[in-house]
VOPAGU-2260 file (C-alpha; in pm, 1 decimal, decimal comma):
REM VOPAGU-2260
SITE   aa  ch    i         X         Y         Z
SITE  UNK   A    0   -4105,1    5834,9   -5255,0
SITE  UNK   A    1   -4252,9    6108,3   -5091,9
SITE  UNK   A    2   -4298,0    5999,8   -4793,5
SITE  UNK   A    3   -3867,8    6015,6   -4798,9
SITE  UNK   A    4   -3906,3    6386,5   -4889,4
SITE  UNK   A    5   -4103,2    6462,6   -4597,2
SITE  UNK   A    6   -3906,3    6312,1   -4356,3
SITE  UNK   A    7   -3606,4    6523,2   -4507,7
SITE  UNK   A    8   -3834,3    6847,0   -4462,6
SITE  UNK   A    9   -3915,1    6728,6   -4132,1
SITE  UNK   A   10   -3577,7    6667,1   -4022,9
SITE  UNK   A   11   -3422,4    6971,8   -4189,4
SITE  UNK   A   12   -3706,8    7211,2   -4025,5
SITE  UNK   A   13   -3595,3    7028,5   -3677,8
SITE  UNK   A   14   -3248,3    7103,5   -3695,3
SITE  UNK   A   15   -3363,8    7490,5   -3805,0
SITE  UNK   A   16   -3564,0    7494,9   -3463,2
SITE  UNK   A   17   -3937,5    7531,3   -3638,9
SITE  UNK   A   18   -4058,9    7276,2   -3420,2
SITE  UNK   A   19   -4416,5    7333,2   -3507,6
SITE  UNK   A   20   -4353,9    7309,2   -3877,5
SITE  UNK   A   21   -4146,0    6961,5   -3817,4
SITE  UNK   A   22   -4437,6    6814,1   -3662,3
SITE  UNK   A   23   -4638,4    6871,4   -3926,2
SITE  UNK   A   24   -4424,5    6718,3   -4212,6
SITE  UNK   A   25   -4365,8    6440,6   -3955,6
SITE  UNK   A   26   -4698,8    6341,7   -3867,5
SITE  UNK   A   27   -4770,1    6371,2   -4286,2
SITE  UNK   A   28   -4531,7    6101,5   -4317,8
SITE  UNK   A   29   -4649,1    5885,9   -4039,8
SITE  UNK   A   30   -4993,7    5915,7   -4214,6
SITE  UNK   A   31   -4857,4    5763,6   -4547,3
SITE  UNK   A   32   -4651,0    5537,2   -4342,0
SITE  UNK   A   33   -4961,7    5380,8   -4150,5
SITE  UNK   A   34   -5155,0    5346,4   -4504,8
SITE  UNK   A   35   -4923,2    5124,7   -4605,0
SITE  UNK   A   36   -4950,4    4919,0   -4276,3
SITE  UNK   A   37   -5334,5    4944,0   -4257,1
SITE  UNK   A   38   -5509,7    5002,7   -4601,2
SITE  UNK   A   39   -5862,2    5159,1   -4635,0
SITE  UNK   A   40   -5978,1    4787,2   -4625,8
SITE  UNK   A   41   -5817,0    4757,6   -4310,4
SITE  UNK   A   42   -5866,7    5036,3   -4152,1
SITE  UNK   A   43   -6095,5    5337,4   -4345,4
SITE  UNK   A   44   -6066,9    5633,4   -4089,8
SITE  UNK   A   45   -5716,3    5861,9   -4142,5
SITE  UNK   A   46   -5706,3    5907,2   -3802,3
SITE  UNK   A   47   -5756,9    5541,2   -3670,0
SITE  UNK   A   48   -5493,1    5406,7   -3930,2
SITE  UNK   A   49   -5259,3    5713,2   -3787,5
SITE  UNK   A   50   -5308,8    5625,6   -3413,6
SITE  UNK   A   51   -5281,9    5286,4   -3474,1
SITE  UNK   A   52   -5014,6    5291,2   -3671,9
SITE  UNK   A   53   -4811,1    5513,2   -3475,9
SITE  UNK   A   54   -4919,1    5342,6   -3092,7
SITE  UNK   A   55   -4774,9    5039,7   -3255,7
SITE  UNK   A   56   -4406,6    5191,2   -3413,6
SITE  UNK   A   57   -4341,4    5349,0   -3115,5
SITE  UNK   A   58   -4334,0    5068,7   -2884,9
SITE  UNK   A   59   -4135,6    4850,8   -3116,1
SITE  UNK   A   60   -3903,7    5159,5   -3134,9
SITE  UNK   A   61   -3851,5    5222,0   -2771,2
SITE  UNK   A   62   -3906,0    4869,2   -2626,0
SITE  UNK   A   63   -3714,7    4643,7   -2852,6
SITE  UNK   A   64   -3914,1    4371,9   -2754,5
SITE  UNK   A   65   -4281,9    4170,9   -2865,6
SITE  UNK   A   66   -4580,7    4395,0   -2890,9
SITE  UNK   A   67   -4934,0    4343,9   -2757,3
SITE  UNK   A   68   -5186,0    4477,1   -2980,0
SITE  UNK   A   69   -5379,5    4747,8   -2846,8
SITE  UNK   A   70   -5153,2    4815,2   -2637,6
SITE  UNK   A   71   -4982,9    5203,9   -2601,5
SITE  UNK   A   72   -4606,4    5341,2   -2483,7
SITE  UNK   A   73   -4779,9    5634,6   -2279,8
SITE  UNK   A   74   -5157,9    5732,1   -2161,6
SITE  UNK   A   75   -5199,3    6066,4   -2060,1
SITE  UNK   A   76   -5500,0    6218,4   -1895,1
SITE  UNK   A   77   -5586,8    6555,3   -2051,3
SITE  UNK   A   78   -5864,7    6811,9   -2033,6
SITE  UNK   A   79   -6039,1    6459,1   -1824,7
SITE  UNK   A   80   -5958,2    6192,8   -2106,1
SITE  UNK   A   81   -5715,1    5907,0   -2063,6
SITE  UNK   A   82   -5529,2    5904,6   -2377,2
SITE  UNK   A   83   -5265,1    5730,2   -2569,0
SITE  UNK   A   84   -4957,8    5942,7   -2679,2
SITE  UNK   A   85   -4981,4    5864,7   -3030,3
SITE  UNK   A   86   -5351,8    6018,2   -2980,6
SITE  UNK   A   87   -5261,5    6304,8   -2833,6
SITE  UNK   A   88   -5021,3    6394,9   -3084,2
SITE  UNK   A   89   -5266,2    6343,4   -3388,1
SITE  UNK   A   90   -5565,8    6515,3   -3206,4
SITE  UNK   A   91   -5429,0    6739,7   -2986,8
SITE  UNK   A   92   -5112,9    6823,3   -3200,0
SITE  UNK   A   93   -5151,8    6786,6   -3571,1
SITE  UNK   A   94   -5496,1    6842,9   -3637,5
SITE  UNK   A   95   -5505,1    7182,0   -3474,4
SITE  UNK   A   96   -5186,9    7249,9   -3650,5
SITE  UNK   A   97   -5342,2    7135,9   -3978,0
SITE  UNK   A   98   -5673,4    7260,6   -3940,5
SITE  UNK   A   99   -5660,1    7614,5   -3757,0
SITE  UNK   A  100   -5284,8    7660,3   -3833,2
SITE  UNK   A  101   -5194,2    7704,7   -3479,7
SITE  UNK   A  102   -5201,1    7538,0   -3142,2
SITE  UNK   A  103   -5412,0    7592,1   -2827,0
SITE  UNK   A  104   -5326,8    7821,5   -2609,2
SITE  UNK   A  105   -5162,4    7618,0   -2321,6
SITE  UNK   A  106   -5027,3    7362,1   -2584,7
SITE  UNK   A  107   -4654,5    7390,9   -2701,0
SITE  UNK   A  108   -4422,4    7168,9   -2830,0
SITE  UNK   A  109   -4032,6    7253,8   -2752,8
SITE  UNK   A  110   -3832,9    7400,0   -2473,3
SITE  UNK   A  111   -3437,2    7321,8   -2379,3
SITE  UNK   A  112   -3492,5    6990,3   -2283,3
SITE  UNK   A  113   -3405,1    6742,1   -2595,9
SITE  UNK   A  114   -3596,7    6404,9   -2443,3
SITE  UNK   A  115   -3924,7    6239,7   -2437,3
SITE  UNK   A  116   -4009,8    6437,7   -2189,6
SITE  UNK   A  117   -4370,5    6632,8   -2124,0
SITE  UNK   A  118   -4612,7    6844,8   -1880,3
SITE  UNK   A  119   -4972,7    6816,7   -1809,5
SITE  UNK   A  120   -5162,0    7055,2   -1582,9
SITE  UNK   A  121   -5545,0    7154,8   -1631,2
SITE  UNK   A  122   -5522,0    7318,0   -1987,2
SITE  UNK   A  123   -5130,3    7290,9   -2006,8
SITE  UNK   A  124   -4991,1    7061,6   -2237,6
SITE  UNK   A  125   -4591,2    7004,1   -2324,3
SITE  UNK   A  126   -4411,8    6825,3   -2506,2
SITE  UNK   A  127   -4034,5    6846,4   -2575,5
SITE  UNK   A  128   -3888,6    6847,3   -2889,1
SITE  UNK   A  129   -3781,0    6474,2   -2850,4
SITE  UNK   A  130   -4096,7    6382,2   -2953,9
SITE  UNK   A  131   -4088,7    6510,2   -3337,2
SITE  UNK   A  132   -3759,7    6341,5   -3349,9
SITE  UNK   A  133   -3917,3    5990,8   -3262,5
SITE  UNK   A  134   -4240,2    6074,5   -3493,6
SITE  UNK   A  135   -3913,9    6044,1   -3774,1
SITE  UNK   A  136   -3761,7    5737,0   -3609,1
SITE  UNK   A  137   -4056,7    5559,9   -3628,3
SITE  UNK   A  138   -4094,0    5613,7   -4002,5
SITE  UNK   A  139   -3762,7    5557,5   -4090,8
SITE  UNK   A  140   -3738,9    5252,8   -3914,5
SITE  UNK   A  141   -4028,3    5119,0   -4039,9
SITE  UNK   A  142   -3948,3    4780,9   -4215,0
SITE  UNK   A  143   -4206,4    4805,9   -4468,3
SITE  UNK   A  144   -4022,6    5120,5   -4548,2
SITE  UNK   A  145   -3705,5    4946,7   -4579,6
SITE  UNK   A  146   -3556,8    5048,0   -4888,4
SITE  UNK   A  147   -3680,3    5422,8   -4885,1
SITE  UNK   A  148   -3467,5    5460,8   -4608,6
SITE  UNK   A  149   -3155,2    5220,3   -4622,7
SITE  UNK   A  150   -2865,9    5458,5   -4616,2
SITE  UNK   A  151   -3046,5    5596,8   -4269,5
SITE  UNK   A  152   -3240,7    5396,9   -4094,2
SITE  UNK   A  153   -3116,9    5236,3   -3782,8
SITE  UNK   A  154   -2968,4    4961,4   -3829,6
SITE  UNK   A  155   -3049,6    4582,3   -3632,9
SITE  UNK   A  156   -2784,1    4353,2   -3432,4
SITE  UNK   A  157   -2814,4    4132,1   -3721,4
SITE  UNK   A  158   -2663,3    4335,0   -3969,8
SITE  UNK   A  159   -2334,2    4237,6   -3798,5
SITE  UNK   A  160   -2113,6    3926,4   -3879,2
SITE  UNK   A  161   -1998,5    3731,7   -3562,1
SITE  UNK   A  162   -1612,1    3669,7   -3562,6
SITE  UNK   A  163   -1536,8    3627,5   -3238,1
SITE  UNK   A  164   -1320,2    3250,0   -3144,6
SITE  UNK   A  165   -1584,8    3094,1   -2966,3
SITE  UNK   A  166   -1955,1    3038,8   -3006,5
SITE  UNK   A  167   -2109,9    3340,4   -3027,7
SITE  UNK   A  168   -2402,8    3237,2   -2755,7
SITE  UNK   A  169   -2069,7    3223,3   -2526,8
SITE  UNK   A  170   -1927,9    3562,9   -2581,6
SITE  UNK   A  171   -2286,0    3731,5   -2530,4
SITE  UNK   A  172   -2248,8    3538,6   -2177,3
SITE  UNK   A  173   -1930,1    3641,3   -2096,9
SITE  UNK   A  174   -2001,6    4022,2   -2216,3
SITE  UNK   A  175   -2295,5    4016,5   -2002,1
SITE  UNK   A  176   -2098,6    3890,3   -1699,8
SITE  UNK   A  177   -1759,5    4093,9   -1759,5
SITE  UNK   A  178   -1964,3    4408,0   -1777,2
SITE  UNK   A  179   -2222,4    4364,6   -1535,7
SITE  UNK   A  180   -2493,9    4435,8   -1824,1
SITE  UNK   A  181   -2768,1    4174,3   -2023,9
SITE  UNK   A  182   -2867,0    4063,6   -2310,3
SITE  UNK   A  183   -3105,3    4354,8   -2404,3
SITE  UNK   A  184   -2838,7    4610,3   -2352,0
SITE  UNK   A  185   -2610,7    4400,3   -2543,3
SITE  UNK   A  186   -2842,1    4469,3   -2816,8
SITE  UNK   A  187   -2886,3    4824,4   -2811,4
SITE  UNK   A  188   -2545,8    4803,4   -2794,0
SITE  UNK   A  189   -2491,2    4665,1   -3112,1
SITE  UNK   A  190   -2760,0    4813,6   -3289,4
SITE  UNK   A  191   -2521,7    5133,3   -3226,3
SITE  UNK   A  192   -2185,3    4971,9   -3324,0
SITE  UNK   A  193   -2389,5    4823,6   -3636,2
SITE  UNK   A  194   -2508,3    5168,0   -3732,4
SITE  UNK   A  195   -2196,3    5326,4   -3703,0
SITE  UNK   A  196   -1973,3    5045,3   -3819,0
SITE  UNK   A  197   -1785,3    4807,0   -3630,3
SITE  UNK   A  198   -1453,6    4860,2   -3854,9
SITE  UNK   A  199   -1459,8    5243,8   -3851,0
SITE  UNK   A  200   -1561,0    5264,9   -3428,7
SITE  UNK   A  201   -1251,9    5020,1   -3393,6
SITE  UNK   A  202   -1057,3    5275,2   -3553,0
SITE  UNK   A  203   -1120,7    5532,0   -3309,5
SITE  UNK   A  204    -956,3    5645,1   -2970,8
SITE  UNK   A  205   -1140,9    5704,0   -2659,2
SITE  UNK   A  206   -1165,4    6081,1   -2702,3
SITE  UNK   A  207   -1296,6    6043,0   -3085,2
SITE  UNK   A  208   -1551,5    5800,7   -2958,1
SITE  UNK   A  209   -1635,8    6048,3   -2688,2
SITE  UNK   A  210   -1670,4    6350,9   -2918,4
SITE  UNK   A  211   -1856,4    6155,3   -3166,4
SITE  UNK   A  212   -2110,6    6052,3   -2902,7
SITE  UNK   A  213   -2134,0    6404,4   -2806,3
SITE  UNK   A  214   -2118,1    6635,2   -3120,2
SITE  UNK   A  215   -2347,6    6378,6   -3336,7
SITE  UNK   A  216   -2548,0    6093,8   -3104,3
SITE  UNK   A  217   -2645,9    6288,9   -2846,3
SITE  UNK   A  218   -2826,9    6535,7   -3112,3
SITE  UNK   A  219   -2980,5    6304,4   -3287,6
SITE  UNK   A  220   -3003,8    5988,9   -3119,5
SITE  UNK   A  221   -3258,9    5818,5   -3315,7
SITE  UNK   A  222   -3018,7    5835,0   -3640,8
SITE  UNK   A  223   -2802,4    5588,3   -3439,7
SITE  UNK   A  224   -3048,3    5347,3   -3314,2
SITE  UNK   A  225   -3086,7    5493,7   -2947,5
SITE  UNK   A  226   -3450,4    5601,0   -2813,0
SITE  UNK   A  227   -3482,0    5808,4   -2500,5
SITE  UNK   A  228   -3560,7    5468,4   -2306,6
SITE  UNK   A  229   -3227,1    5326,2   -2457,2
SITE  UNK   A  230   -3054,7    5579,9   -2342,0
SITE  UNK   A  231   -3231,5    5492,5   -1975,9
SITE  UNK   A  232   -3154,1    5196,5   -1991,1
SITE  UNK   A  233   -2799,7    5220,9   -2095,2
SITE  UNK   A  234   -2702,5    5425,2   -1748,5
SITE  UNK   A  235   -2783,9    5163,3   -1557,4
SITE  UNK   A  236   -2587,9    4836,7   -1573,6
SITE  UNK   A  237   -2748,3    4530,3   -1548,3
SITE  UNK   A  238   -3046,8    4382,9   -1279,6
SITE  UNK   A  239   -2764,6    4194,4   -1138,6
SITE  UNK   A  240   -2576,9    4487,3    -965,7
SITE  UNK   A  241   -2753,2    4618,4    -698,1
SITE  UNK   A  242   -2663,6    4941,7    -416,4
SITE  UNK   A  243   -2334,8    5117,3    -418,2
SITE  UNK   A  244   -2162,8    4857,8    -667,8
SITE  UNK   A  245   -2414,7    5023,8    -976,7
SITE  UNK   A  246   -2116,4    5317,8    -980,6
SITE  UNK   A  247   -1895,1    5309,4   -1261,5
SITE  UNK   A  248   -2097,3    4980,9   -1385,9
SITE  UNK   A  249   -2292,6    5136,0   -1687,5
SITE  UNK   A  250   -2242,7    5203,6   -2048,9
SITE  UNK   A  251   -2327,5    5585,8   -1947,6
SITE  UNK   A  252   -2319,6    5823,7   -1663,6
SITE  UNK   A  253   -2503,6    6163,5   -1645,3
SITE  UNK   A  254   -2258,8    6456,1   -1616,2
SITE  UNK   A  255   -2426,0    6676,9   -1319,0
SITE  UNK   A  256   -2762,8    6676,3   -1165,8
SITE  UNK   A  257   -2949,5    6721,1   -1520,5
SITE  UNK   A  258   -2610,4    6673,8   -1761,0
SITE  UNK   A  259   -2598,5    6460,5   -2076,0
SITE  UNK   A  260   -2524,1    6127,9   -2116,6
SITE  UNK   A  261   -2188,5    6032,9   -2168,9
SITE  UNK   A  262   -1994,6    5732,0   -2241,1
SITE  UNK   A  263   -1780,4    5585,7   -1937,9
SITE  UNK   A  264   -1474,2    5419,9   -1937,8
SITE  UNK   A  265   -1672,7    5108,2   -1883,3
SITE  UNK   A  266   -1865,7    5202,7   -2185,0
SITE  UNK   A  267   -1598,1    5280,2   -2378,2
SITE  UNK   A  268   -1450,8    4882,6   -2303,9
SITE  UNK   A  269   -1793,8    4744,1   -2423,2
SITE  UNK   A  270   -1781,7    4898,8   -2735,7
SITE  UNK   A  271   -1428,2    4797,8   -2784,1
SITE  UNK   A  272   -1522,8    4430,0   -2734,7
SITE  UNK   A  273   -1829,9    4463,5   -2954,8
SITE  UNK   A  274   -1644,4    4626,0   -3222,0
SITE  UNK   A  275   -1361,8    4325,2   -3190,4
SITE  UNK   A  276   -1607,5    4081,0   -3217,4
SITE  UNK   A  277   -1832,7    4194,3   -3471,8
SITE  UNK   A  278   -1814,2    4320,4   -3878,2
């Protein structure tokens, strides 16, 4: 399908550092993507079916959770209009790419910083290179797009078996209450474990695990399951931990003022009990 072949373009122009020409391919394959959500009979503008499409995806893939139509992950208020993310991309981002081959002057898309992050000032507009690799996650992890993208799209908590010895409502209890964590990170958490395979990640030591977090999730996080606001959520522990008891308590811990995320030992012990309990 070609909407496969230009995520692979996409993905391979990433990796290359053409950041510009990744969103592009991208945001063609979000366009095919959101025709086969919302038809012409549906929806007949391009651009609607694109916005909508893509406001949608992207809080199902950051939020994990119910969706309320309409409703948008980001606004942002540029050049004196209050608009959604998945607008400003399309308007602001791929149709001056598209159409005039370039982008603004003030616009720029980029920069060291690997996250969702961004910057608005005046006529300044930034995003970070995080954002093209979401624009991919969204489409891979589409479920009418299922099959296209089996062997790498993320994969969901119930892709996993259960054998643990007790009920399996029970262990998700006691995991949240050993660790200090809930059910929603328990989740994420085994989104990741189902993506990279409970058997293999049980086969691992605590360095391997480490490396493999650092020399393949942390560059591509989406490929394992993990948006930016996973990744959030997953350095803090749980709402029930509160003031100087949250050290140590999470799945990760920033190295240094504006470091990585890395897995702590604590981390480490939740994936050994997910990986234990789960095939």
């Amino acid at each position: 399908m070609s909407i496969r072949k230009r995520i692979e373009e996409a993905r391979a122009l990433q990796a290359a550092g053409y950041h510009e020409a990744a969103l592009i391919l991208a945001s063609v394959a979000v366009a095919g993507a959101s025709r086969l959500t919302y038809p012409r009979t549906d929806i007949p503008g391009d651009g609607q079916a694109f916005k909508t499409y893509l406001d949608r995806r992207i809080l199902e893939t950051t939020t994990h959770g119910p969706i309320t139509p309409g409703g948008a992950f980001l606004v942002l208020s540029y050049k004196g209009k209050e608009q959604s993310i998945a607008a400003i991309l399309y308007h602001e981002y791929r149709c001056n790419l598209v159409h005039e081959a370039e982008l603004p002057s003030g616009v720029s898309i980029g920069g060291e910083d690997r996250g969702l992050s961004f910057t608005v000032a005046d006529d300044i507009l930034v995003l970070t290179e995080g954002w093209i690799r979401l624009l991919i996650d969204v489409v891979i992890n589409d479920p009418a797009l299922r099959d296209t993208f089996d062997d790498i799209r993320r994969r969901h908590p119930d892709d996993l078996t259960y054998v643990g010895g007790i009920a399996e409502e029970h262990y998700a209890n006691e995991f949240v209450d050993e660790f200090y964590s809930s059910a929603g990170r328990l989740s994420i958490i085994k989104t990741f474990v189902a993506t990279v395979g409970a058997e293999g990640l049980a086969q691992l030591d605590d360095s391997e695990i480490q490396e493999l977090w650092d020399e393949e999730v942390l560059k591509d996080p989406g490929r394992f399951g993990l948006s930016e606001s996973c990744l959030t959520g997953l350095s803090f522990p749980g709402p029930q931990v509160q003031g100087p008891d949250v050290e140590g308590r999470a799945f990760l811990y920033r190295a240094g003022k504006s470091g990585s995320a890395r897995i702590s030992d604590a981390g480490i012990k939740m994936l050994r009990s997910v990986s234990n309990h789960y095939r």
